[in-house]
N, C-alpha and C positions, 0 to 999 in steps of 0.2 A: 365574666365577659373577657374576651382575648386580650391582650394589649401588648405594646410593642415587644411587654419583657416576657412576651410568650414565645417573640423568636427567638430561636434555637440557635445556636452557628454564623450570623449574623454580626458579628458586634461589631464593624465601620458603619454600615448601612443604619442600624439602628440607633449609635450615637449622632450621628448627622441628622437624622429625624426627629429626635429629643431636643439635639441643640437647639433646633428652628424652633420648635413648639415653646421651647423653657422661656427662649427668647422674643418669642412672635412675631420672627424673622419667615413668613411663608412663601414661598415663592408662585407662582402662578400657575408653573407646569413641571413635573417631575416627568423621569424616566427611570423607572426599577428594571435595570437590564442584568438579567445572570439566567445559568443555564434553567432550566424545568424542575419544576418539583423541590426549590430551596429554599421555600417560604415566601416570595413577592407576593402571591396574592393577601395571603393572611398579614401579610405588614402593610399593605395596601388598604385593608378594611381595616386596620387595630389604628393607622395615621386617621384617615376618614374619621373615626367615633372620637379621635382625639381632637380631631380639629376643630368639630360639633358641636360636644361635650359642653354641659353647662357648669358644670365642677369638677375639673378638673384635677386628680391629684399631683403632683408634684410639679405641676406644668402639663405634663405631657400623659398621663396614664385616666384615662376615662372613667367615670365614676360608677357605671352601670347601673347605677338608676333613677338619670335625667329622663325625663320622654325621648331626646336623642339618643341615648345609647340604646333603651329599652326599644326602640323602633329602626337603628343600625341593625343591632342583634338579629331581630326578626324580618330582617329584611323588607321592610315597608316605610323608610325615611325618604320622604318625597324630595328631599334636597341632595339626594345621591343618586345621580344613573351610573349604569354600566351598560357597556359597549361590548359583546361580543361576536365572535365571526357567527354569520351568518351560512351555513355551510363550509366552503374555505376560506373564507376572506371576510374582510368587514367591508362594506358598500357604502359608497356617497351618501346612500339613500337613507342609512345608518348615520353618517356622521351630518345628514343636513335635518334631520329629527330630534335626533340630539343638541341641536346648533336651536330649534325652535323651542323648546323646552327650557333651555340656559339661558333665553333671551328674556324671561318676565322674570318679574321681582322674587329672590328669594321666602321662600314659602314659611320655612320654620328657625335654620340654621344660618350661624355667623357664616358658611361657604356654600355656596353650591360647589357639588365634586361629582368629577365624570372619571371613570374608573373603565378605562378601553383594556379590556384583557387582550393576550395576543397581539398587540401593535403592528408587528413585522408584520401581521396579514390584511394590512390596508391593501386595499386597491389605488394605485394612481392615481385614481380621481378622488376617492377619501383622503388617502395624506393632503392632496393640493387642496381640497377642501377643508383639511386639519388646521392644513398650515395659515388657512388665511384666518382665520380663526385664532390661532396663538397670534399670532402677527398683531392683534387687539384684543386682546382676552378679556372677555366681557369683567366688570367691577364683582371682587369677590367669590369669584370662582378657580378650584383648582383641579387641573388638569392630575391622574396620575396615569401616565403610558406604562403598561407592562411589556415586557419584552424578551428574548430570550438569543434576539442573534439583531444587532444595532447594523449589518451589511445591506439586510432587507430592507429599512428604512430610509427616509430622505433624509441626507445632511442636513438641513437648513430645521427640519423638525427638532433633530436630534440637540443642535446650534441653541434650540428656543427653552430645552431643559435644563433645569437641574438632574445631574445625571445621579442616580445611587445603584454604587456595584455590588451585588450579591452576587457569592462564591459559591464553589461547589460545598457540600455539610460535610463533615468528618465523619467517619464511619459510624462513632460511637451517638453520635447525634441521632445519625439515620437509626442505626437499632432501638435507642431509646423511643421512637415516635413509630416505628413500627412498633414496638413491645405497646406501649403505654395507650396510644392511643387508636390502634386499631386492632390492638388484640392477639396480635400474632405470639405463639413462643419465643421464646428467648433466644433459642439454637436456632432457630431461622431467621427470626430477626437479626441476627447479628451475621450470620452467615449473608443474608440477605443483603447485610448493610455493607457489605467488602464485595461487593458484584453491581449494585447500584449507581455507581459511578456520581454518588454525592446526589444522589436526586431521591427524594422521599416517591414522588410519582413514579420512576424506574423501577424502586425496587415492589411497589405494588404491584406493578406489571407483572416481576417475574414472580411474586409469590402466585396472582392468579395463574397465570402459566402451568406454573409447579403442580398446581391443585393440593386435594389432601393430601397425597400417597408421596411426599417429596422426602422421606427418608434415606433412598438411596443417591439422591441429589446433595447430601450433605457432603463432606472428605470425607467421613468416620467411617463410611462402610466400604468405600473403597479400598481405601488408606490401610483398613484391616486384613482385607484383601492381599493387596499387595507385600501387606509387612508379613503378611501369615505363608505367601507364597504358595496361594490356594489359586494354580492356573486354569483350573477346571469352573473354578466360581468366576471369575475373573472374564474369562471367555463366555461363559452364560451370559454375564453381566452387560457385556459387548455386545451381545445380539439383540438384550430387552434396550437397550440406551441410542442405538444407531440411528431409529427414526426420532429420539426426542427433538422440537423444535428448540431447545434450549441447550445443545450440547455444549456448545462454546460456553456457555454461562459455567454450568459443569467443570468443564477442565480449565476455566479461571480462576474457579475455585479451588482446585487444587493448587495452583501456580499461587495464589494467597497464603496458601498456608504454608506450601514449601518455604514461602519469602520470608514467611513469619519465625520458623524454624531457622533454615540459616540466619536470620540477625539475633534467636535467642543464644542459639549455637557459639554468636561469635562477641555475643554483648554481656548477656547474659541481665539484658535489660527487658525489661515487661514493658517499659512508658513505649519504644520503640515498635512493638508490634502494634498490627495494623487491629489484631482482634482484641477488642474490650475483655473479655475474658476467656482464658485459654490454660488451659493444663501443659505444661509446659514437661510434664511428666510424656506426654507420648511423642515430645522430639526426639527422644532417645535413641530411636533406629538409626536416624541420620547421623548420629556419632557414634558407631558402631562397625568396624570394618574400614574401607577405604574414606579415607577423607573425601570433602564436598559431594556430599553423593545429594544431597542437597539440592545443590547450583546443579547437580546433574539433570535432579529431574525436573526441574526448570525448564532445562536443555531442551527435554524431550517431550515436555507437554507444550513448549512452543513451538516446536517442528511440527508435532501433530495441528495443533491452531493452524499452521499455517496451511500444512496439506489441505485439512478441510477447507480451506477460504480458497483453494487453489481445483477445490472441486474433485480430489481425489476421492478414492472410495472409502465410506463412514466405517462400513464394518474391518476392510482390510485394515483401514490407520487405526483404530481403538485396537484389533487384537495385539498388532505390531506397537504402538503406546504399551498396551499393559503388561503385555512377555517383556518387554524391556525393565520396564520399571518393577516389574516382579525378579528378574535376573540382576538388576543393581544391589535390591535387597535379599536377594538370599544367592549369593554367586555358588553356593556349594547344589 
């Protein structure tokens, strides 16, 4: 069964949830506010089976096999709702359901617990409804608001939580949970996990995106490309890659690795790269010839970035990128 010490990247948010629990300090209404895809939900159900739990281990870690955890688990524990949008938003009609439900005597569990995914997508008349609600929070029930931007919410709700901040994951977290627990390879994974911008659900995105055939979406084949000063392949390359909808993902990736290289280039440290593991064997071109050819080509896959967002033409800026950055590395 999950438990808090299943999340990943987390460790404020998770020590503040243990402390309450060890202590049985709970509070009435939480708020887990951080970006998408960095574990709230899943620490959101691992607090839930904790707070339930009829045996607890260490305080705070659920035993998995009270009738509570075994009926969390499978999703059928009559003393937990969830809240989620209803198309785009969550409704009054939602939050006054919910409100008739929390009002009779707990059924099996020490809490009734109401688990609103999405929070920011109340409707104005849900928060006001929300609010009046925390405002007297019925005996024995807690509130946990998920959220992921606190500007779209009511102050006065926000005022009625305990607030727990979850960060964006470090790269290596992201790769490990795409490797381990959705199955993806390890070179995507990890590639994956330096383009996700700390979100486990991000980088799923762009693995679907990618589909199977995402080999030439790694740096390796580029990278080979341009180091080999093969402009003939390079320019092919240009014309299958113009319409991907992922190009930018593509030449961020590149600008990943270049970064990764100049700081091995200049550290000669491994903690400091961003990639979990990397052959530090194919920087080598970068120190070869003119100094920072590196920060060069930095330079020019963020020009191109920029063209494209500037709605320039795809095909005209990838050949102009890659003649470039193929004349950096081989000027003869």
């Amino acid at each position: 069964m999950k438990d808090l010490d299943c999340v990943l990247g987390q460790e404020q948010a998770v020590r503040q949830l243990k402390n309450a629990l060890q202590n049985k300090v709970i509070s009435h209404a939480y708020l887990f506010l951080g970006p998408e895809g960095v574990g709230k939900r899943l620490t959101a159900f691992s607090f839930a089976a904790a707070l339930n739990c009829q045996n607890p281990l260490n305080g705070y870690k659920p035993c998995g096999k009270c009738p509570a955890c075994k009926k969390i688990e499978h999703d059928n524990y009559p003393d937990l709702h969830i809240l989620e949008p209803q198309g785009q938003s969550i409704k009054i009609e939602q939050i006054r359901e919910m409100q008739g439900k929390i009002s009779y005597k707990k059924l099996e569990g020490k809490y009734q617990i109401v688990i609103l995914e999405d929070a920011q997508k109340m409707t104005v008349g849900a928060a006001n409804s929300l609010l009046k609600i925390l405002e007297e929070p019925p005996q024995g029930t807690v509130f946990i608001l998920i959220a992921d931007n606190s500007r779209l919410m009511l102050p006065t709700i926000i005022s009625r939580c305990q607030l727990i901040r979850f960060v964006a994951l470090r790269s290596e977290y992201i790769s490990r949970i795409l490797e381990y627990n959705y199955g993806i390879g390890k070179e995507d994974a990890e590639q994956i996990s330096l383009l996700s911008g700390g979100s486990v659900s991000q980088g799923l995105q762009i693995k679907e995106s990618w589909g199977e055939n995402s080999n030439w979406r790694l740096p390796n084949r580029i990278l080979n490309l341009v180091f080999s000063g093969d402009i003939c392949d390079l320019l092919r390359l240009s014309g299958e890659i113009e319409k991907d909808p992922n190009l930018t993902v593509v030449l961020t990736s590149l600008i990943a690795w270049f970064r990764d290289g100049v700081v091995w280039i200049k550290t000669r440290s491994v903690k400091l790269l961003n990639a979990t593991s990397v052959d530090t064997e194919k920087f080598k071109p970068l120190e070869e010839g003119q100094e920072n050819k590196g920060e060069q080509a930095i330079i020019l896959l963020n020009q191109a970035l920029r063209s494209l967002k500037q709605n320039a033409n795809t095909r005209l800026t990838l050949d102009v990128l890659f003649l470039k950055l193929c004349f950096l590395f081989n000027p003869k």
